[in-house]
C-alpha positions in Angstrom: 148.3 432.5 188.7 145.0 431.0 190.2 145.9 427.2 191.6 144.0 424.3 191.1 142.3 422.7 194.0 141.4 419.4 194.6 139.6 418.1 198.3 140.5 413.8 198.5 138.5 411.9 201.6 140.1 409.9 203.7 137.7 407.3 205.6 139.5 404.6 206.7 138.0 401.6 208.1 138.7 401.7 211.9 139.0 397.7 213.3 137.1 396.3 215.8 139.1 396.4 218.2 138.8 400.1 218.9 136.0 399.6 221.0 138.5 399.3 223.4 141.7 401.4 223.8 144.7 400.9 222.0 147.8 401.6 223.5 149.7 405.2 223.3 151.5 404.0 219.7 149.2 401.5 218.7 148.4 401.7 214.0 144.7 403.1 213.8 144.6 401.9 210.1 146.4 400.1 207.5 147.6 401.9 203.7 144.1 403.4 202.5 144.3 404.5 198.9 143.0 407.4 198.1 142.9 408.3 194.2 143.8 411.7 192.9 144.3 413.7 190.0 148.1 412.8 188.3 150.9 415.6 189.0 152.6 417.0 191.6 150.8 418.3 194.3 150.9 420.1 197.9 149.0 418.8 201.0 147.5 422.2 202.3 144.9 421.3 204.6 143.4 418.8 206.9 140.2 419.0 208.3 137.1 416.9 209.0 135.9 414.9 211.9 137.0 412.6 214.9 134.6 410.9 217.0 134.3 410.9 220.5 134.3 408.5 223.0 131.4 407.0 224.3 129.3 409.6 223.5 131.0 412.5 225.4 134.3 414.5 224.7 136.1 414.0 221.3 139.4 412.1 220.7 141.8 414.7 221.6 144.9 411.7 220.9 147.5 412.9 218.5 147.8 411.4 215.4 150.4 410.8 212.4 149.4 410.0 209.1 152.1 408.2 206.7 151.7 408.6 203.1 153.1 406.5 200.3 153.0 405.3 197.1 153.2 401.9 195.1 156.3 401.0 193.1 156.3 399.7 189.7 152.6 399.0 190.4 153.2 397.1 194.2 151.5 398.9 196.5 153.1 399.5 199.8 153.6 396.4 202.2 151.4 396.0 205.5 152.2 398.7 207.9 151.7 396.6 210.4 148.8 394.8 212.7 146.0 397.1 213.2 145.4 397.8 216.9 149.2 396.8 217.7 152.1 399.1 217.9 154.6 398.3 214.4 157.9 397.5 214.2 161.5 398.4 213.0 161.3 395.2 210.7 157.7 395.9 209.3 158.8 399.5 208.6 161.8 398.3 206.9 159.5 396.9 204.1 157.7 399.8 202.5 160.8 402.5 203.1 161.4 403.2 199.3 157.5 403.9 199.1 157.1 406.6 202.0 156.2 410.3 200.5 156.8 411.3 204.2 154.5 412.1 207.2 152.2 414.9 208.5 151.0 415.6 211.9 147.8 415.9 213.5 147.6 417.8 217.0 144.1 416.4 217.8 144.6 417.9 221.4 145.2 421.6 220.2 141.7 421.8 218.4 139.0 419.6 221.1 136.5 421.4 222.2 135.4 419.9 225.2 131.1 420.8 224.4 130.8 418.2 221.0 131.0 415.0 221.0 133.4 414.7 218.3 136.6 416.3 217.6 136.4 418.9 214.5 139.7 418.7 212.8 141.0 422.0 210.9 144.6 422.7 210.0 146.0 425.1 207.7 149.5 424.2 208.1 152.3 422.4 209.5 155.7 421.9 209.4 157.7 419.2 208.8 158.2 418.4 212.7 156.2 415.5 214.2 156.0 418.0 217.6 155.3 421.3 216.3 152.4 422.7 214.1 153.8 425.6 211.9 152.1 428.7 210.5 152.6 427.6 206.6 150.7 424.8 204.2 151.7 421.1 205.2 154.4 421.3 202.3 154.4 417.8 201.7 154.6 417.0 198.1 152.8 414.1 196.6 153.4 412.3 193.5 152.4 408.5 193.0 151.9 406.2 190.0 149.9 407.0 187.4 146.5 405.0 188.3 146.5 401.6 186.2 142.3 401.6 184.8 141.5 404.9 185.8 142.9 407.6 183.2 144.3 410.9 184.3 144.5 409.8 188.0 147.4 408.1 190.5 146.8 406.5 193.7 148.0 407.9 197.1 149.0 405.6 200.3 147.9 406.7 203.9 148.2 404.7 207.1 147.5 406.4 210.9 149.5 406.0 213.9 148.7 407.3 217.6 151.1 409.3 219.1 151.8 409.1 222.6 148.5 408.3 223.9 145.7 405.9 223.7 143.3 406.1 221.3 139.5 405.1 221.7 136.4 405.1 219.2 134.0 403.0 221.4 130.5 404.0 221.9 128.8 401.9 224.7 126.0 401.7 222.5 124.7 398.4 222.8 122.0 395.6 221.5 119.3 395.4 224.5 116.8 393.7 222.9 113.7 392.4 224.4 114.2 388.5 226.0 117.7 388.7 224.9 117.2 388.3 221.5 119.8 388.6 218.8 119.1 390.3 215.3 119.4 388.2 212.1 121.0 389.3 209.0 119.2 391.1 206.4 120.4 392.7 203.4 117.0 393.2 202.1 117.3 396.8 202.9 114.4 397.2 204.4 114.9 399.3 208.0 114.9 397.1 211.4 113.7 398.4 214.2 116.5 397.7 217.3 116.9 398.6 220.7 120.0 399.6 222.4 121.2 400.2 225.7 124.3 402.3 227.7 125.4 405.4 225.7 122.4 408.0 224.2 122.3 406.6 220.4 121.0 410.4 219.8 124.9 411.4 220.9 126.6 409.1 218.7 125.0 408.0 215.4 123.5 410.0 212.0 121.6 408.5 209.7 123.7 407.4 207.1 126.7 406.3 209.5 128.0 402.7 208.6 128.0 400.4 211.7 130.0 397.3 212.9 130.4 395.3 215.8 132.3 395.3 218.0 132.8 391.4 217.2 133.8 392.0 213.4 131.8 390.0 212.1 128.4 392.5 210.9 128.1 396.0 209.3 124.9 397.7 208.6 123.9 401.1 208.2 122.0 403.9 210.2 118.4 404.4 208.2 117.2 406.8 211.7 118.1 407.4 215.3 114.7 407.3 216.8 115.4 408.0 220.2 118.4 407.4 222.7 117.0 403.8 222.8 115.6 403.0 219.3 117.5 403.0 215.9 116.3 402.0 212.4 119.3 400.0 210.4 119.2 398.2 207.0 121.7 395.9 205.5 122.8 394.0 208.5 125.2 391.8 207.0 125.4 389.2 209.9 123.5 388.3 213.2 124.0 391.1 215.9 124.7 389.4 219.2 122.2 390.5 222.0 124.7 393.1 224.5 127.2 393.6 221.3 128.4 397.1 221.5 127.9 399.0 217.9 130.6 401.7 217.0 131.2 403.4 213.7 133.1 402.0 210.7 135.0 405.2 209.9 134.7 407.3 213.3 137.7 409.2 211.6 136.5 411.0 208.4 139.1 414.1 207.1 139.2 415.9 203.7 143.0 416.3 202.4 143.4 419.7 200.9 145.4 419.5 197.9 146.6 422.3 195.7 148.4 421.5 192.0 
């Protein structure tokens, strides 16, 4: 019998915050739905990327990813505050919606030369400290989606394990005079000039930026040079020395076989 296959992205929004390092148990990202075809299926596979720090080696920080579902059409409670370790009493409030967990042993697949971690994993086991020979085996079933026919919606919030995690750049705004760069959602490409890491190292066109204030996003129309970049629909003034780092530095395809 031939399976059917089905690959779901997972790019969650990374805070702010992560231009500095969290600490060794810290939530990398809230419940991010991810929609998928309605049945039972088997998490096979994880693979995708993980961006390095400051231009140089990738992450090599362990991660967990949760996965739940909604009940009676509530989706799971806050896992917690992003950049903050959680708690037994925030936990307590989504227990009935956990599917379970799955493990990610960033450090067993870095390879010291890129400057981002590539993620492929064929199989684990059920143990948050051991990475088996078999598929993930972790069954997922959620709620059949409410507007969108013939599809349910799938929970997943990340949590470091054991060490700090960091998705800061050092690429930042050195503009000329000190100037700032106003918003414009025209989407016609700005020219700006940045300073610290290589921007060559770091960013692709097509990358959505943010700030490390939290208060713009734009996107990456070129990289021209390690101190030139073309962006376009800056949504709010970037600050002169603000350090730009990528809205979804963590971008994995889940594997899923019905």
């Amino acid at each position: 019998m031939i399976g059917k296959y089905n690959l779901a992205t997972l790019k969650p929004d990374i805070n702010h915050a992560f231009a500095a390092a969290s600490g060794g148990n810290d939530i990398l990202f809230d419940w991010t739905p991810i929609e998928i075809p309605v049945g039972t299926c088997v998490l096979k596979t994880i693979q995708g990327t993980i961006i390095g720090i400051n231009g140089s080696t990738g992450n090599a920080a362990d991660i967990q990813l949760f996965f739940a579902k909604s009940i009676d059409g509530v989706a799971p409670a806050t896992f917690g505050t992003v950049h903050a370790a959680t708690t037994a009493a925030i936990a307590a409030t989504f227990r009935r919606n956990i599917i379970g967990q799955v493990f990610i042993d960033a450090s067993a697949t870095n390879v010291a030369d890129l400057t981002y971690n590539v993620i492929t994993i064929g199989g684990q086991s059920s143990s948050a400290d051991h990475v088996g020979d078999g598929g993930c085996q972790l069954y997922l079933q959620g709620e059949p989606h409410v507007t969108r026919k013939g599809f349910q919606t799938i929970y997943v919030a990340g949590l470091a394990h054991g060490a700090a995690q960091d998705y800061g750049t050092d690429v930042d705004l050195n503009m000329p005079s000190s100037a700032n760069i106003d918003a414009d959602t025209t989407g016609s490409p700005v020219t700006i000039a940045v300073g610290g890491t290589d921007a060559t190292l770091v960013f692709q066109p097509g990358d959505l930026v943010i700030g490390e204030t939290g208060t713009t996003e734009m996107e990456v129309v070129s990289v021209d040079s390690a101190t030139a970049m073309k962006v376009k629909n800056i949504t709010a003034q970037i600050d002169h020395a603000e350090q730009l780092i990528l809205k979804n530095p963590i971008d994995l395809a889940l594997g899923l076989e019905y």
